[in-house]
N, CA, C and O of each residue as an XYZ file, in Angstrom:
204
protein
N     111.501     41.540     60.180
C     111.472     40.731     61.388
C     112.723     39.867     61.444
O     113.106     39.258     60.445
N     113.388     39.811     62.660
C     114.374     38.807     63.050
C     114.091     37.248     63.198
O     113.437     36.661     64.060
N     114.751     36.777     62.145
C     114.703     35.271     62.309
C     114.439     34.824     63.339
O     113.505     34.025     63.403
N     115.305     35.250     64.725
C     115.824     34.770     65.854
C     114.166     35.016     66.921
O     113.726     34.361     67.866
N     113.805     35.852     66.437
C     112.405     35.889     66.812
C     110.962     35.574     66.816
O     109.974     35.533     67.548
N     111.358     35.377     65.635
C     109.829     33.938     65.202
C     110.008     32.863     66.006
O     110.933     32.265     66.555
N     108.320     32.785     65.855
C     108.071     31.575     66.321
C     106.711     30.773     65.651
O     105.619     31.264     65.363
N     107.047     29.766     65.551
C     105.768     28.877     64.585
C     104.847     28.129     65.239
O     104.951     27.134     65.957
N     103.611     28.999     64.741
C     102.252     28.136     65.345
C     101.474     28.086     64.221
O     101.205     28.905     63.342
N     100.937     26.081     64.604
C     100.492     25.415     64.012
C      99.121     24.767     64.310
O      98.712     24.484     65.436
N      98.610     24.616     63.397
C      96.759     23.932     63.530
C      97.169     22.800     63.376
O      97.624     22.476     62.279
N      97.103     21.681     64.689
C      97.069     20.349     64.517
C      96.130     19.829     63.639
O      96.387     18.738     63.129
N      95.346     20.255     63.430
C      93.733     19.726     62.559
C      94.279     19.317     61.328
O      94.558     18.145     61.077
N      94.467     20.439     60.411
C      95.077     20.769     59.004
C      96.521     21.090     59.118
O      97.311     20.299     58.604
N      96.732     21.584     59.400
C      98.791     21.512     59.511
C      98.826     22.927     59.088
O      99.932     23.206     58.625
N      97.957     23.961     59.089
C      98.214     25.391     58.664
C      99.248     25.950     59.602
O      99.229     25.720     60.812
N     100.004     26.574     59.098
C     101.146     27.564     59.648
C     101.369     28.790     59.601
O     101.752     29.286     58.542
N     101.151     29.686     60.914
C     101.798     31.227     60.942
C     102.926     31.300     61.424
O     103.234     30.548     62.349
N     103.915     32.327     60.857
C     104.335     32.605     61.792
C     104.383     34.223     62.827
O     103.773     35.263     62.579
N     105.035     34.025     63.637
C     104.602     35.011     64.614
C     105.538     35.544     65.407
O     106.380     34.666     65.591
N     105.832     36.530     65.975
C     106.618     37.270     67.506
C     106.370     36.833     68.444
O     105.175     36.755     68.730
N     107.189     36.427     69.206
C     106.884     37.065     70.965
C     108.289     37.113     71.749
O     109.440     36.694     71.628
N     107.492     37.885     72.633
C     108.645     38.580     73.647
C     109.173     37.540     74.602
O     108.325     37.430     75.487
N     110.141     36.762     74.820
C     110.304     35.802     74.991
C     110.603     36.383     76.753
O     110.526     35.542     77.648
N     110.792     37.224     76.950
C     111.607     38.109     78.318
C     110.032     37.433     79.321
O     109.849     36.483     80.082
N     109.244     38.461     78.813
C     107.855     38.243     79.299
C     106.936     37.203     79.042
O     106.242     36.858     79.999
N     106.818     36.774     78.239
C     106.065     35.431     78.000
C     107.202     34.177     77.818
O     107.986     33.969     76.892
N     106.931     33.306     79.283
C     107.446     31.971     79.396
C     106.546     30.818     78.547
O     107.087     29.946     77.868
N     105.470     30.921     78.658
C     104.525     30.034     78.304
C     104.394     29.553     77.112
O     105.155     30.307     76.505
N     103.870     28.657     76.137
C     103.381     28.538     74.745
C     102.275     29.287     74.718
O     101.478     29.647     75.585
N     102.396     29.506     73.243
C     101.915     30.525     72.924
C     100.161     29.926     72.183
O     100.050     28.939     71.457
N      99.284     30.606     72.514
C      97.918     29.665     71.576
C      97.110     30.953     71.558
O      96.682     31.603     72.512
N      96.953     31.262     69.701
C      96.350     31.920     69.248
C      95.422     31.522     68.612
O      95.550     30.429     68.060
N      93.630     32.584     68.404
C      92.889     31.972     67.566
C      92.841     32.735     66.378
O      92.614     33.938     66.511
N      93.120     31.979     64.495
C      93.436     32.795     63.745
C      93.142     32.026     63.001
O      93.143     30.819     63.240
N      92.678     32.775     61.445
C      91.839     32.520     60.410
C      92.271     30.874     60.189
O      93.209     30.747     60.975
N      92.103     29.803     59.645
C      92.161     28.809     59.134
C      91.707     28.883     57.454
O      90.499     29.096     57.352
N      92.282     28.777     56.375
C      91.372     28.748     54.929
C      90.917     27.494     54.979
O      89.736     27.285     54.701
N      91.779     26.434     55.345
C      91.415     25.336     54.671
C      89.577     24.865     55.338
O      88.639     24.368     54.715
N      89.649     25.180     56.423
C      88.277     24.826     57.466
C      87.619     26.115     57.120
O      86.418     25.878     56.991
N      88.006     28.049     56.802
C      87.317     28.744     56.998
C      86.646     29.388     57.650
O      85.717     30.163     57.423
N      87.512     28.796     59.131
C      86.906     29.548     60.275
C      88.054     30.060     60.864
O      89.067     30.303     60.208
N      87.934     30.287     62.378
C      88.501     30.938     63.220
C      88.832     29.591     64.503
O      88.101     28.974     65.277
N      90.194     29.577     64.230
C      90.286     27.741     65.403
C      91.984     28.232     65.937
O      92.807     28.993     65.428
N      92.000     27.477     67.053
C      93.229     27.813     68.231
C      94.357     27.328     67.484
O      94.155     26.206     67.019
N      95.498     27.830     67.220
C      97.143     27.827     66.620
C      98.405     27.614     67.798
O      99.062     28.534     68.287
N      98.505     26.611     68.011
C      99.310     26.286     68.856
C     100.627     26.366     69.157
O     101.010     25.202     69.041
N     101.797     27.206     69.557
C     103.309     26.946     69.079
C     103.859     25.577     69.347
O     103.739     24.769     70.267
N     104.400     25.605     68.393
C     105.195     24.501     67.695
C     106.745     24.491     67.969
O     107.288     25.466     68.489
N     107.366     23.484     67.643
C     108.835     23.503     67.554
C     109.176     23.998     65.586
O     108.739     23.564     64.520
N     110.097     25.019     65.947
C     110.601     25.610     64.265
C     110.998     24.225     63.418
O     111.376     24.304     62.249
């Protein structure tokens, strides 16, 4: 994966971090995914972040 292409989303809750793709052409918007959490153990919304 290209550096230049990540993008970092973060769980305000716990501060967990993925990172992730997107097509920047087609998606203007921030990005909010729902994805595993360990520290909580569930499944909670990941918000993009500034890198």
């Amino acid at each position: 994966m290209s550096q230049d292409k990540l993008i970092k989303i973060t769980n305000k809750a716990t501060g967990t971090t993925y990172y992730t793709r997107k097509n920047k052409k087609l998606v203007t918007r921030k990005i909010e995914l729902k994805k595993f959490d360990k520290k909580l153990r569930k499944r909670v919304v990941f918000k993009e972040s500034k890198k």
